[in-house]
CHARMM-style PDB file with segment names, atoms N, HN, CA, C and O in Angstrom:
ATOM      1  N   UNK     1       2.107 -33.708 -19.154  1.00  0.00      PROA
ATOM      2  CA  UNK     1       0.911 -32.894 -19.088  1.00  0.00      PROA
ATOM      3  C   UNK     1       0.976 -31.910 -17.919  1.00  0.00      PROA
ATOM      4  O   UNK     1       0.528 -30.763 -17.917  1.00  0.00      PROA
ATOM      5  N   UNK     2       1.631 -32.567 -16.890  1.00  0.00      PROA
ATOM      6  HN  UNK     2       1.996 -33.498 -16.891  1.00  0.00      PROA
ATOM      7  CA  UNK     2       1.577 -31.285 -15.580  1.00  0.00      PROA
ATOM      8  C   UNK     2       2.685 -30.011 -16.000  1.00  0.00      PROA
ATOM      9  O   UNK     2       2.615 -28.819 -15.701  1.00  0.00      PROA
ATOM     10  N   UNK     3       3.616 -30.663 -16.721  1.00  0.00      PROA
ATOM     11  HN  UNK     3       3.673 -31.632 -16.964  1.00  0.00      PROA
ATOM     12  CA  UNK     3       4.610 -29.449 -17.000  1.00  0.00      PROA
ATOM     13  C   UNK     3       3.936 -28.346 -17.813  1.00  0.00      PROA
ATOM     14  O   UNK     3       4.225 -27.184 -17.530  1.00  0.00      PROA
ATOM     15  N   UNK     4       2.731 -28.687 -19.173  1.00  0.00      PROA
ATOM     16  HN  UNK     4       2.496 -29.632 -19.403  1.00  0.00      PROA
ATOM     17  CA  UNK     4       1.949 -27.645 -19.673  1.00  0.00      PROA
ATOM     18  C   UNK     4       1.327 -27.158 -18.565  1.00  0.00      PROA
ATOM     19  O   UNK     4       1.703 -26.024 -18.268  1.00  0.00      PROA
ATOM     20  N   UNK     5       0.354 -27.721 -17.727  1.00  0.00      PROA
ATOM     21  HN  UNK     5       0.048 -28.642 -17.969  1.00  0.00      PROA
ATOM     22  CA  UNK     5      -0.630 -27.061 -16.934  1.00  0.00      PROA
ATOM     23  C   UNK     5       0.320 -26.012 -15.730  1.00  0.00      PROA
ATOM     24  O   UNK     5      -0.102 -25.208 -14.898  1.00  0.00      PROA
ATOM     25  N   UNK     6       1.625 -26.401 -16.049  1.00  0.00      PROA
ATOM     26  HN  UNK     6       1.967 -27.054 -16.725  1.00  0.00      PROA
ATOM     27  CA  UNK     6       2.664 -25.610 -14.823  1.00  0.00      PROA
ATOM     28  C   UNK     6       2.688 -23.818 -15.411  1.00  0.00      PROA
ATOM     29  O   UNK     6       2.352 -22.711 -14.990  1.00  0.00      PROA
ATOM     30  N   UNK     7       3.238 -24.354 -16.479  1.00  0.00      PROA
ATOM     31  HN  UNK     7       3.511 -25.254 -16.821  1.00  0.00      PROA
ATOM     32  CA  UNK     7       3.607 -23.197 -17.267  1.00  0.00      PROA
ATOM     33  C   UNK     7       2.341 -22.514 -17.727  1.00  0.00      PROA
ATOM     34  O   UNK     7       2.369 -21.333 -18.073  1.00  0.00      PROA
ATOM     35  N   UNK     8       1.293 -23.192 -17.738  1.00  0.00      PROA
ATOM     36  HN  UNK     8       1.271 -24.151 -17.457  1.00  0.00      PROA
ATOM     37  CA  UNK     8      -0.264 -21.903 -18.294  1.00  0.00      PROA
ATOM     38  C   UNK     8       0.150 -21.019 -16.913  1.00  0.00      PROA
ATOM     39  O   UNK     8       0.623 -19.884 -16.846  1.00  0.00      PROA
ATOM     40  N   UNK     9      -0.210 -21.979 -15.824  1.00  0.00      PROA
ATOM     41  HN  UNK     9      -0.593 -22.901 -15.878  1.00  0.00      PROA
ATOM     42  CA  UNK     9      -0.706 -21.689 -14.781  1.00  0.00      PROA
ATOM     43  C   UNK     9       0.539 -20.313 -14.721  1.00  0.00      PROA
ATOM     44  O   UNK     9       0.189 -19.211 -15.142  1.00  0.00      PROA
ATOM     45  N   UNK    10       1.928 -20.509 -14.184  1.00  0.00      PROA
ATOM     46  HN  UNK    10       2.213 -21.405 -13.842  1.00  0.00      PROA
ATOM     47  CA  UNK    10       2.184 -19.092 -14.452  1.00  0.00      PROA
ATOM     48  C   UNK    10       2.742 -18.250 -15.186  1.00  0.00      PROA
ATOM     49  O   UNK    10       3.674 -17.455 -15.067  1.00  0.00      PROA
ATOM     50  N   UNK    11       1.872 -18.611 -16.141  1.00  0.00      PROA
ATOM     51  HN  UNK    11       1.115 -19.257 -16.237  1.00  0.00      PROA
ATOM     52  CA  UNK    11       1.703 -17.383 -17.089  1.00  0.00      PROA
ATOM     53  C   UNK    11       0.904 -16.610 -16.896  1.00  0.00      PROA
ATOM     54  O   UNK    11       1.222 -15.420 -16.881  1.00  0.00      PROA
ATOM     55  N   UNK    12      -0.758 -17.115 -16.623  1.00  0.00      PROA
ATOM     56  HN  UNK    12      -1.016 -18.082 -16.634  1.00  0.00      PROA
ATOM     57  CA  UNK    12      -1.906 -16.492 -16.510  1.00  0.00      PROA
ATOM     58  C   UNK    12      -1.306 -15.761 -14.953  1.00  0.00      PROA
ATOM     59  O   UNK    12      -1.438 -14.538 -14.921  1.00  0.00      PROA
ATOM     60  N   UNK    13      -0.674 -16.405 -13.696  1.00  0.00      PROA
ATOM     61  HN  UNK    13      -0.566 -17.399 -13.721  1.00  0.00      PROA
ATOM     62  CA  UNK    13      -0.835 -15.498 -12.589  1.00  0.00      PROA
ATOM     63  C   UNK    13       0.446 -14.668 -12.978  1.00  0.00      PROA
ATOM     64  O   UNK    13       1.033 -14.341 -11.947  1.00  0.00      PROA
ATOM     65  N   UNK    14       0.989 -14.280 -13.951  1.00  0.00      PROA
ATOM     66  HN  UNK    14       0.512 -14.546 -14.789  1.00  0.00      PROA
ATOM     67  CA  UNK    14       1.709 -13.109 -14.171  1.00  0.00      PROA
ATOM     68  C   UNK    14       1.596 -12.096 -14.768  1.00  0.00      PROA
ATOM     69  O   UNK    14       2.302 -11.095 -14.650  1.00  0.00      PROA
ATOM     70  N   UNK    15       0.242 -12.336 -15.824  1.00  0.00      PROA
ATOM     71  HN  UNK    15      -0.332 -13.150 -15.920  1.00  0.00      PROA
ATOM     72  CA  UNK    15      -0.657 -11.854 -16.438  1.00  0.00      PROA
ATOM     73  C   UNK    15      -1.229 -11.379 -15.293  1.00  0.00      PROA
ATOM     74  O   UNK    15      -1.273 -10.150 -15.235  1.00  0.00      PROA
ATOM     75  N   UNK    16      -1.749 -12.067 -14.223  1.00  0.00      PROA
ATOM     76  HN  UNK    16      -1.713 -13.066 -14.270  1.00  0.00      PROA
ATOM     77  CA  UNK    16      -2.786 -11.624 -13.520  1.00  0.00      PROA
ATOM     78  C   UNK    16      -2.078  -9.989 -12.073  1.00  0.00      PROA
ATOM     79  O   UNK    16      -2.674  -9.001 -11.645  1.00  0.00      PROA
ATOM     80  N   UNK    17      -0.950 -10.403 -11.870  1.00  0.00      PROA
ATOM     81  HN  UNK    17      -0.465 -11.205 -12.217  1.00  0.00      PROA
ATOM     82  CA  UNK    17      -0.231  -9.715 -11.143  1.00  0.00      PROA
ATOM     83  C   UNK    17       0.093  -8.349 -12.108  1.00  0.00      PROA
ATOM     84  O   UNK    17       0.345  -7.232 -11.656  1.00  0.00      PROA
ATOM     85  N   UNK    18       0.049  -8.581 -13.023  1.00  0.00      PROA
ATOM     86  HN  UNK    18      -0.156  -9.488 -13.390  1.00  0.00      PROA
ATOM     87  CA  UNK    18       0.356  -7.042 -14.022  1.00  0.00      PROA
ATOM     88  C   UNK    18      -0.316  -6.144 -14.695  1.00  0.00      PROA
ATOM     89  O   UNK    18      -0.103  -5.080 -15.275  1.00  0.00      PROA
ATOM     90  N   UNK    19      -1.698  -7.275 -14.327  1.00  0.00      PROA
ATOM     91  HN  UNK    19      -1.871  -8.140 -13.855  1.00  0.00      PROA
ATOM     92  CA  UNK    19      -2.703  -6.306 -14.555  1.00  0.00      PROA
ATOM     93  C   UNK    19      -3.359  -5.129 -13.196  1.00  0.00      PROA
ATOM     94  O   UNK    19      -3.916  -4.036 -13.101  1.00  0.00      PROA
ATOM     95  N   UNK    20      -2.742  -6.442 -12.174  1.00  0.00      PROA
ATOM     96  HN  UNK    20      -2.290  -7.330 -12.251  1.00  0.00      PROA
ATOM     97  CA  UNK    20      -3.222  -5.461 -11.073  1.00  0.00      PROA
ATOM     98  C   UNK    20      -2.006  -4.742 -10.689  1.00  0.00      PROA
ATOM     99  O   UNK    20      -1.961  -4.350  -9.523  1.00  0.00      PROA
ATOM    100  N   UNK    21      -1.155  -4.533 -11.348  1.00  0.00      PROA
ATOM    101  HN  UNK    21      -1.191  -4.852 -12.295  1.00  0.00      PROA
ATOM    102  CA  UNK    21      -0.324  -3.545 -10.470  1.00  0.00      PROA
ATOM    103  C   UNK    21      -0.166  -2.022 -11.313  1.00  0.00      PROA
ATOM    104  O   UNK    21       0.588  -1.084 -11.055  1.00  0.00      PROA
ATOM    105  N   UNK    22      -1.091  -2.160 -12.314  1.00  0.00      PROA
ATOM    106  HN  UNK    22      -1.703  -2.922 -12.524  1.00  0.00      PROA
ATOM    107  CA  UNK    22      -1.490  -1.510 -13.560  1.00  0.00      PROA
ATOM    108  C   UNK    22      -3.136  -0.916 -12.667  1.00  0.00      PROA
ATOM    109  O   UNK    22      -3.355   0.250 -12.997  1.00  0.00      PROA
ATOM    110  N   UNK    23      -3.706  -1.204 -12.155  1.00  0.00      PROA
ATOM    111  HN  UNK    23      -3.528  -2.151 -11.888  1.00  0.00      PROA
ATOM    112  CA  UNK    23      -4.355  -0.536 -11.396  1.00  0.00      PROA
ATOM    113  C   UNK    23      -4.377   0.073  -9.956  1.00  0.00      PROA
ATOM    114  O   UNK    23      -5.244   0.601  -9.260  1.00  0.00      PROA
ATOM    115  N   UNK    24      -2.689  -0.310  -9.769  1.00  0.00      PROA
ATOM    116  HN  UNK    24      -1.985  -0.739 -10.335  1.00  0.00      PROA
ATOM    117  CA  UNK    24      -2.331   0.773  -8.379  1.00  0.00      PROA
ATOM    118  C   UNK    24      -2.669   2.096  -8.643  1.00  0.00      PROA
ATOM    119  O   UNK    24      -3.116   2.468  -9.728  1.00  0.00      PROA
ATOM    120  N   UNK    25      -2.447   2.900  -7.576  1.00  0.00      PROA
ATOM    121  HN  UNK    25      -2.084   2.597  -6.695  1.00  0.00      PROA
ATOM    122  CA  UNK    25      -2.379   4.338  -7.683  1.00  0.00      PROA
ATOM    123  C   UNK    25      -1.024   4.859  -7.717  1.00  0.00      PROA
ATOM    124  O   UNK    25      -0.740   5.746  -6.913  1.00  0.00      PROA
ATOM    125  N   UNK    26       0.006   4.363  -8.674  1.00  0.00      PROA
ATOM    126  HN  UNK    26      -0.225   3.642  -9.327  1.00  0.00      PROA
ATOM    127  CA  UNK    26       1.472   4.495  -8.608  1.00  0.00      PROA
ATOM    128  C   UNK    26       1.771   4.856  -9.300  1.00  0.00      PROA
ATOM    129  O   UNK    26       1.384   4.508 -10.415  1.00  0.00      PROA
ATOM    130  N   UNK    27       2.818   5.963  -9.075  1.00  0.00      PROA
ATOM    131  HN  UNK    27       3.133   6.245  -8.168  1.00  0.00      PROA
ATOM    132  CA  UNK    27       3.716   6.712 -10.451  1.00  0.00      PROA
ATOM    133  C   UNK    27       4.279   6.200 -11.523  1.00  0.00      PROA
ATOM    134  O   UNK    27       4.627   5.059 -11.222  1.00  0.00      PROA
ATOM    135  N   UNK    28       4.499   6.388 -12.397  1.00  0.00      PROA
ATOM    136  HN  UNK    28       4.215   7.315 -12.642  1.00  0.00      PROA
ATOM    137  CA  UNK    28       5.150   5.797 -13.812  1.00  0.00      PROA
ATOM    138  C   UNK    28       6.448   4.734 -13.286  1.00  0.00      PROA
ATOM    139  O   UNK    28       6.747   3.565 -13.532  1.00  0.00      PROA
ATOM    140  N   UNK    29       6.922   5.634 -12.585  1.00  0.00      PROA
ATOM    141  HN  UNK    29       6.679   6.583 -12.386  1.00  0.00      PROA
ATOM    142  CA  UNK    29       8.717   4.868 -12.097  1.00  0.00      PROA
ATOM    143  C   UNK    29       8.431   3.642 -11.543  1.00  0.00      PROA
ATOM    144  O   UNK    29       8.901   2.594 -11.986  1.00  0.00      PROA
ATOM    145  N   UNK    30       7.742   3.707 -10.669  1.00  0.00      PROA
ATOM    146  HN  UNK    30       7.360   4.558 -10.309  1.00  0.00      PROA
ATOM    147  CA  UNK    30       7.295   2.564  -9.477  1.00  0.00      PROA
ATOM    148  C   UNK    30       6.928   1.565 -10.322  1.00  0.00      PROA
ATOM    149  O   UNK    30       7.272   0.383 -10.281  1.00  0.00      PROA
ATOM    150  N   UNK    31       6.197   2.122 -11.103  1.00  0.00      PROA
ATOM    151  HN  UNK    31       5.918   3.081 -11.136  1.00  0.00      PROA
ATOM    152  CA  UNK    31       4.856   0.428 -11.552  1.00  0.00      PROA
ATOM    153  C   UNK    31       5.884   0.017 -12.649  1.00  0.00      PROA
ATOM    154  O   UNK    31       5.843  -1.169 -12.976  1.00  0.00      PROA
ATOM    155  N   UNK    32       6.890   0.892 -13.330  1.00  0.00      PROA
ATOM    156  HN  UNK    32       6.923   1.856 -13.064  1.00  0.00      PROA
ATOM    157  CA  UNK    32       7.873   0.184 -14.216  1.00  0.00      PROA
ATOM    158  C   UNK    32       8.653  -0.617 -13.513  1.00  0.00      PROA
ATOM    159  O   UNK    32       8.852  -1.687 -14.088  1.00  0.00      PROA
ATOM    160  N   UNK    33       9.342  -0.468 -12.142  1.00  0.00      PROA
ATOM    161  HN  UNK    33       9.180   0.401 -11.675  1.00  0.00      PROA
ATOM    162  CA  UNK    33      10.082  -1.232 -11.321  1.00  0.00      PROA
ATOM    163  C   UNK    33       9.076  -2.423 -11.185  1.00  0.00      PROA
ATOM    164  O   UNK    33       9.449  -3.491 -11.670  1.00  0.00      PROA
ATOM    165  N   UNK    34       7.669  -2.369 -10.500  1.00  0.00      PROA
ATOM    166  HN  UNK    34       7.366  -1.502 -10.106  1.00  0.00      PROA
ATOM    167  CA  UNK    34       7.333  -3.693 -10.072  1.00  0.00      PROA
ATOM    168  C   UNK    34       7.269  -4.619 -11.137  1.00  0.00      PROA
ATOM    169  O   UNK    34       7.489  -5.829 -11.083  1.00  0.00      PROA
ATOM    170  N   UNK    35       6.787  -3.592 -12.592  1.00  0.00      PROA
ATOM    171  HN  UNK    35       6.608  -2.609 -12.636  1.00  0.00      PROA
ATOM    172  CA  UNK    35       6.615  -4.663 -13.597  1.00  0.00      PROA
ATOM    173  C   UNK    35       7.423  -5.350 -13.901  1.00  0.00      PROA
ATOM    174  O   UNK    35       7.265  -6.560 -14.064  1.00  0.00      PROA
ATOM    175  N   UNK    36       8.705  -4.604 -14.080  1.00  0.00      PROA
ATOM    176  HN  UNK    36       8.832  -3.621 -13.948  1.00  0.00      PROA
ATOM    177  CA  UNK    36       9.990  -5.768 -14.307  1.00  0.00      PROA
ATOM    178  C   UNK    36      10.108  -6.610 -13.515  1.00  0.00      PROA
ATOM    179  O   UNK    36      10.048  -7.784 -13.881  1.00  0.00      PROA
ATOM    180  N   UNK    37      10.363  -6.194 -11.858  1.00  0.00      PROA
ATOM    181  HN  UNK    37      10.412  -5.240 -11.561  1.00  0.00      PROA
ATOM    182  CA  UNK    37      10.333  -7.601 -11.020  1.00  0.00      PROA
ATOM    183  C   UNK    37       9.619  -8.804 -11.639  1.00  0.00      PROA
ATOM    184  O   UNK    37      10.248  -9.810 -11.967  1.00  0.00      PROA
ATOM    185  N   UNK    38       8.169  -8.675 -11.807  1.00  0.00      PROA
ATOM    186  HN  UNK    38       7.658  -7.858 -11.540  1.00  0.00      PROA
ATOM    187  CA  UNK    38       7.384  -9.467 -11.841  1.00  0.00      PROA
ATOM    188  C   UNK    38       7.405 -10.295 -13.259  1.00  0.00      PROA
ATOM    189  O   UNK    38       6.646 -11.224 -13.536  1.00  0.00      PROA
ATOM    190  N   UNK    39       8.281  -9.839 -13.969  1.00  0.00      PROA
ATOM    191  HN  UNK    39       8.898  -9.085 -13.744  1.00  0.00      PROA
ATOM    192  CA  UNK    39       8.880 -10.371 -15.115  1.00  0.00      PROA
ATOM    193  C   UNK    39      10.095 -11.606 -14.854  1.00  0.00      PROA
ATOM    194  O   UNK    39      10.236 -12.803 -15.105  1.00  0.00      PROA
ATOM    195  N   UNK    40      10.800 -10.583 -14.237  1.00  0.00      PROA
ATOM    196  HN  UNK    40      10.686  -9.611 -14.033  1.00  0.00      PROA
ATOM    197  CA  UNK    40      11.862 -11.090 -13.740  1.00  0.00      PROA
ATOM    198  C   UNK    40      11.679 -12.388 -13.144  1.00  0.00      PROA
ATOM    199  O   UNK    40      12.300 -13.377 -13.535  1.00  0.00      PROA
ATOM    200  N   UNK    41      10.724 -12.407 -12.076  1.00  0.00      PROA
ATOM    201  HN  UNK    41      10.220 -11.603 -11.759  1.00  0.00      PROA
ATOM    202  CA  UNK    41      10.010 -13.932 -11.150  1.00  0.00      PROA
ATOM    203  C   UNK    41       9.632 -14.508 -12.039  1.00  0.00      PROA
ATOM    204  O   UNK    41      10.400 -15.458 -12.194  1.00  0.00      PROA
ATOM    205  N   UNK    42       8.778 -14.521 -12.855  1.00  0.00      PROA
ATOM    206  HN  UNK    42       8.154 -13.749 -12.729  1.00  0.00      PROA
ATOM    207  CA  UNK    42       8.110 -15.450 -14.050  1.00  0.00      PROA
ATOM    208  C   UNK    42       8.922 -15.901 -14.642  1.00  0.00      PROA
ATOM    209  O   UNK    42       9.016 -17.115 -14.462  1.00  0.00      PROA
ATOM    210  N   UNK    43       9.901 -15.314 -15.597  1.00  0.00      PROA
ATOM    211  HN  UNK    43       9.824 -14.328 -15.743  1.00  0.00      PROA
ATOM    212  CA  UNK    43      10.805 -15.848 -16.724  1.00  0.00      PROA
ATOM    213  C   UNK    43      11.616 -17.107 -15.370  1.00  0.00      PROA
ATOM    214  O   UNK    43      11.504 -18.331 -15.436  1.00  0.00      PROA
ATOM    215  N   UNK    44      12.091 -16.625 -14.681  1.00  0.00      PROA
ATOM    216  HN  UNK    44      12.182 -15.631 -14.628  1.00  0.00      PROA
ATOM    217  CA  UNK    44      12.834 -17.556 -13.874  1.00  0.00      PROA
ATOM    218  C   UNK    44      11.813 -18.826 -13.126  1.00  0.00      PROA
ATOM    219  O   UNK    44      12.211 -19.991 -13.114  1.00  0.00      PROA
ATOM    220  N   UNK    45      10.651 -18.483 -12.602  1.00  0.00      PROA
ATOM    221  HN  UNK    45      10.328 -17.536 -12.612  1.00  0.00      PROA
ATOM    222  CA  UNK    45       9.798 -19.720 -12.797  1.00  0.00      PROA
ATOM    223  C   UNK    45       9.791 -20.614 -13.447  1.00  0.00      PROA
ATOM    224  O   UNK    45      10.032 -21.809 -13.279  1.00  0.00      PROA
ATOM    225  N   UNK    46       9.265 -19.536 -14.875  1.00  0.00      PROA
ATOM    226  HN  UNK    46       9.068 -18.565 -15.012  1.00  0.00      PROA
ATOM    227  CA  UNK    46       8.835 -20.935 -16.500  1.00  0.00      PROA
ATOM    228  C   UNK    46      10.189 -21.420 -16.553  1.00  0.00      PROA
ATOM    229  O   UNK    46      10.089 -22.631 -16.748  1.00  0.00      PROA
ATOM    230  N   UNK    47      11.761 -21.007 -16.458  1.00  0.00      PROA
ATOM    231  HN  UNK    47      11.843 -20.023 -16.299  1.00  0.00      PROA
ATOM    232  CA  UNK    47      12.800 -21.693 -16.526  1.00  0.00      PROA
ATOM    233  C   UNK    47      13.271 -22.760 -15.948  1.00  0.00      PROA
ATOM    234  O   UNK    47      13.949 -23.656 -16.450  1.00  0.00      PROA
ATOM    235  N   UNK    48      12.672 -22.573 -14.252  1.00  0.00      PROA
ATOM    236  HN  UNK    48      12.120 -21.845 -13.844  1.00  0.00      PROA
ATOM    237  CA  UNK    48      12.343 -23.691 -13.212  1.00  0.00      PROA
ATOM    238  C   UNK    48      11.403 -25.094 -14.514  1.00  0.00      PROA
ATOM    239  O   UNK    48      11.923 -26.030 -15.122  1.00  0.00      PROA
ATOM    240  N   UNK    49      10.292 -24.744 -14.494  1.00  0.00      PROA
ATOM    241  HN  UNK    49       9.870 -23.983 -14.001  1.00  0.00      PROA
ATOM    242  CA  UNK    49       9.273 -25.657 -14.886  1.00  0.00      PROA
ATOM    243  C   UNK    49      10.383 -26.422 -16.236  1.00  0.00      PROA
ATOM    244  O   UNK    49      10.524 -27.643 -16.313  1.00  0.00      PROA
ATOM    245  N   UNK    50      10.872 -25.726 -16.917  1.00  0.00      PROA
ATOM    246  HN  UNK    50      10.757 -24.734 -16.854  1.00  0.00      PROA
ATOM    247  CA  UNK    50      11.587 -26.315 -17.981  1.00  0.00      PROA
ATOM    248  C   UNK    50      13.175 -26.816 -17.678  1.00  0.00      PROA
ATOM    249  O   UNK    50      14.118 -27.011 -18.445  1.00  0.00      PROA
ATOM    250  N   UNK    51      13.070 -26.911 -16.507  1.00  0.00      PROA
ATOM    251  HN  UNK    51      12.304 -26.753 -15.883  1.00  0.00      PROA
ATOM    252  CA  UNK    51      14.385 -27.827 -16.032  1.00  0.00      PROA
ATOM    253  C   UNK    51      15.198 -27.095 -16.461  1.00  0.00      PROA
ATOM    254  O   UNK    51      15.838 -27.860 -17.182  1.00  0.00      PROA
ATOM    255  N   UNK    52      15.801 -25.839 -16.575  1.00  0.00      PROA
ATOM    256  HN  UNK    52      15.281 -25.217 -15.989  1.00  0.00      PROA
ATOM    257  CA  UNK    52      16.902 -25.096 -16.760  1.00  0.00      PROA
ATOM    258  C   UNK    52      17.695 -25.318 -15.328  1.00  0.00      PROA
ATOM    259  O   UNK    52      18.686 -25.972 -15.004  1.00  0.00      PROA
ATOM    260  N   UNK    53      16.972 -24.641 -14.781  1.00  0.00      PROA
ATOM    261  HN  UNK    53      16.167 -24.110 -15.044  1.00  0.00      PROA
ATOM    262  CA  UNK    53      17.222 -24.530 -13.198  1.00  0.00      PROA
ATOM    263  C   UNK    53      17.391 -25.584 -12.483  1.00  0.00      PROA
ATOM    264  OT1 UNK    53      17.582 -25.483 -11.271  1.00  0.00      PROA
TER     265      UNK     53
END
């Protein structure tokens, strides 16, 4: 059960980080770079939570 509540959990704060970086005042280029990062951290998180890692 904690491994579901792991993985909501960041999902929703990656959801939550992309929405706000979607309301910076930042050029197209930029907010495409952070978005990927912030992709990038998540997928490798939820991979953590699922014992890949």
């Amino acid at each position: 059960m904690s491994l579901l509540i792991g993985i909501l959990i960041t999902f929703l704060v990656v959801i939550l980080v992309l929405y706000l970086i979607n309301m910076l005042p930042l050029d197209g280029r930029a907010k495409q770079i952070a978005r990927i990062i912030v992709i990038i951290i998540g997928v490798i998180s939820l991979l953590k939570y699922l014992a890949v890692f």
